[in-house]
Every structure is written in structure tokens, then in C-alpha cells.
C-alpha positions in Angstrom: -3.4 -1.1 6.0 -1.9 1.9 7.6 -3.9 5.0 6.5 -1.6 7.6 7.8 0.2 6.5 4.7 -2.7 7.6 2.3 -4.9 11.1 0.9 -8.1 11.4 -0.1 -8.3 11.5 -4.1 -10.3 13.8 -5.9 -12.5 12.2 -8.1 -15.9 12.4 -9.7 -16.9 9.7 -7.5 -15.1 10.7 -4.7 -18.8 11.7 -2.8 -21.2 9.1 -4.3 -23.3 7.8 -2.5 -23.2 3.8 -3.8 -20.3 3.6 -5.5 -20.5 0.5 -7.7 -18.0 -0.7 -10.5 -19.9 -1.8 -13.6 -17.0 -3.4 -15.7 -12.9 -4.1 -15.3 -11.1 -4.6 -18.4 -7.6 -5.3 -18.3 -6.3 -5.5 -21.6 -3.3 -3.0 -22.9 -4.7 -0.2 -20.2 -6.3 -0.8 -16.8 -10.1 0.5 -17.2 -12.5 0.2 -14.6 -16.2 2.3 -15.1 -18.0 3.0 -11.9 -21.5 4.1 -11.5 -22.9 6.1 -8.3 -25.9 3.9 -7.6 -27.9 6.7 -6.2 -27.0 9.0 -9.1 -30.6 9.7 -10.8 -29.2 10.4 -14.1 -26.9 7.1 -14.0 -23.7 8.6 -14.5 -20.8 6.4 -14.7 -17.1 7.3 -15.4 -14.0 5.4 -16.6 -11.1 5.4 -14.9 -8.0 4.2 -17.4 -4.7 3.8 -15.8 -2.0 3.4 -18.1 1.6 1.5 -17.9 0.2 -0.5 -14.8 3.3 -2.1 -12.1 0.1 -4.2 -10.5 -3.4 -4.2 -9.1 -6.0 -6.3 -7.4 -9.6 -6.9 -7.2 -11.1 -8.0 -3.9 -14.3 -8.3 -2.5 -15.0 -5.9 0.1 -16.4 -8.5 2.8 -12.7 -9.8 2.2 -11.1 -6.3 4.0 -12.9 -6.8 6.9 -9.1 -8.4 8.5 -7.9 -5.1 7.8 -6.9 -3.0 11.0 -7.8 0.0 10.0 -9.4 0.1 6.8 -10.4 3.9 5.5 -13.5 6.1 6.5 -15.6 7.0 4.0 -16.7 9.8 5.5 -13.1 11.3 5.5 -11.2 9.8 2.7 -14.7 9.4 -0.1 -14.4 6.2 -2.5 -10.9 7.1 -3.6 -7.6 6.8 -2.2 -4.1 7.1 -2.8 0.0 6.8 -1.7 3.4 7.5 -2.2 4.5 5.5 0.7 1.8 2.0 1.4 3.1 -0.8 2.5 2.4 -3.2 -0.8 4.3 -0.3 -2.7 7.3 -0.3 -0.5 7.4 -4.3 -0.3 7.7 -4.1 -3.9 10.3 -1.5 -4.1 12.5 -3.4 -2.2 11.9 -7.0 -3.0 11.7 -7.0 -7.0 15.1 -4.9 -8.0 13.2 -4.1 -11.6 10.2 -2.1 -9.8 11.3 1.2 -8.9 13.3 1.4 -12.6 10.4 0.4 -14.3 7.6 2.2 -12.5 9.1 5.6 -11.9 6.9 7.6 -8.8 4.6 5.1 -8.8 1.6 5.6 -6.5 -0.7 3.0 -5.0 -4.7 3.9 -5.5 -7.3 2.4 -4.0 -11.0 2.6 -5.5 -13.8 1.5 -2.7 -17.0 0.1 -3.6 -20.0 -1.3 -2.1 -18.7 -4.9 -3.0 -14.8 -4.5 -4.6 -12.0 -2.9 -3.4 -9.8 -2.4 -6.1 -5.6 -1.5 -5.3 -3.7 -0.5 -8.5 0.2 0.6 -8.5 1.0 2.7 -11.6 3.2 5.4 -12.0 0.1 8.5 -13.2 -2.9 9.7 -12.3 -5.3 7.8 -14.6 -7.6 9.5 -17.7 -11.3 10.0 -16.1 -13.8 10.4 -18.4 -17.8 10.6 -18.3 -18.9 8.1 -20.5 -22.3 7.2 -22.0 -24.7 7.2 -18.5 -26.6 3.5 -17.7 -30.0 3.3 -19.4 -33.0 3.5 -17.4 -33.9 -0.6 -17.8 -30.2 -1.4 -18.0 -30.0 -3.7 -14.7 -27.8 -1.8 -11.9 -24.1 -2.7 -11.8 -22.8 -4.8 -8.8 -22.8 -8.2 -6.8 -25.1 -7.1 -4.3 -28.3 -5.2 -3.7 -27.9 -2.4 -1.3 -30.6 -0.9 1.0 -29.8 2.6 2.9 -32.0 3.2 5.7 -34.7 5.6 6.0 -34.5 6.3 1.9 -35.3 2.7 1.3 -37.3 2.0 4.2 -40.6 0.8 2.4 -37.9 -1.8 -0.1 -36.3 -2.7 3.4 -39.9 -4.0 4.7 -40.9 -5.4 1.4 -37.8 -7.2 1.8 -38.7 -8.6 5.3 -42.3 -9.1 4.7 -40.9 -11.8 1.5 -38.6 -13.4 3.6 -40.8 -14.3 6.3 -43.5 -15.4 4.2 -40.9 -17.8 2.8 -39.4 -18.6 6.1 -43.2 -19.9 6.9 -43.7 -21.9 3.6 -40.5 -23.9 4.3 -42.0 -24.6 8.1 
């Protein structure tokens, strides 16, 4: 992926600090709610893209092939292009695209597990929705640990797993 090709986007998750996505529903519109993980008051916001050309859902530990895959630190969670190479390819392979998806732009939402691509011709509808509970189980495929903040979870972690290294000795 060649990131001279894309912008950071301005979002309200642009800064999180764990981005996770809680839920993708692709029915008549594209919605995808994401949740900062580190947010204390559980925010989450959904993202609906509307008239959608394409998009994909992969695992982050599936990018890793990527040669230059986006800084966090520069670009945040979100990203977009006029100009990426999956939108060009399109444009010029499928004669239907460019008539049918009008200044389309390709986004890119990063989490901590998915990277989700979409190609639609707007900006999608972002909206603060109802925030997680405080039981409701935290969104995503993995657990993730941040050092120093969760040092003491980071050696609780270790203590368990050598205790159950020894038991299967």
C-alpha cells in the first residue's frame, strides 16, 4: 500500500487510543460501530457509508505483507484516497465503476484486530450512539495490554501462564 496516496481522516476516533470495532452490518448501508477501548465512558460511534462500490474486512495480523502500511502516530485510526491503488485497478478494469461510483474515495478504518477498506463515493454519517454498558464484555478478537498502564494485568498474565506452563510439566 502506497501511503503517499492517502490523508489522515478526521474522525471521532481518529485519536483513540484502542480502537476496536464492536459490530459490521452490511445490509442496504455499510455500518460499522467502533468503540475506543480506553475511553472511560465507553463511547462508541457508527460509521454508515451509503451507496457502497466495495469493501473488505481483514484481520490486522493479515497486513503485516504490506510494505508500508500507515503510522498511527501520523495518520490516527482513519484514512482515506482519491487515488489508491485498489481504486484505480477498479477504475480501469470494470468499465461500469467510475459511472456508477462517481468521486469515489477509498477509506481505510484501523483497528487493533480489523482493517477495514471501503470504496464509496461520500463521506459516511458518524453518529454517537448509545455508549457500551459497564458489564457489557469489550468489543474485539483480542485482548490488548499497553505497557506501563497495564503493567500489574501484564504480570498477572505471566504469573498464569507459567503456573500453567508447570502443571503441564
Amino acid at each position: 500500500m502506497d501511503m503517499n496516496n492517502f490523508k489522515r481522516w478526521e474522525t471521532p476516533v481518529s485519536d483513540a487510543e484502542s480502537l476496536s470495532m464492536f459490530s459490521l452490518f452490511d445490509k442496504k448501508n455499510l455500518e460499522i460501530i467502533l468503540q475506543d477501548l480506553r475511553d472511560p465512558n465507553g463511547k462508541r460511534f457508527k460509521f454508515s457509508f451509503y451507496k457502497v462500490a466495495a469493501y473488505k474486512n481483514i484481520l490486522e495480523e493479515y497486513r503485516t505483507n504490506e510494505i508500508e502500511f500507515p503510522n498511527r502516530k501520523v495518520f490516527g485510526w482513519t484514512i482515506v484516497s482519491d487515488t489508491s491503488k485498489w481504486l484505480n485497478n477498479l477504475k480501469q478494469e470494470e468499465d461500469l465503476f467510475e459511472g456508477n461510483n462517481p468521486n469515489c474515495k477509498h477509506f481505510i478504518i484501523i483497528t487493533e484486530d480489523d482493517v477495514i477498506e471501503i470504496l464509496c463515493s461520500d463521506f459516511p454519517d458518524i453518529i454517537e450512539i448509545e455508549s457500551a454498558k459497564e458489564e457489557e464484555e469489550l468489543p474485539g478478537k483480542s485482548t490488548i495490554y499497553y505497557h506501563p498502564q497495564d503493567r500489574k494485568d501484564i504480570d498477572k498474565l505471566i504469573d498464569t501462564i507459567k503456573k500453567d506452563s508447570r502443571k503441564s510439566s
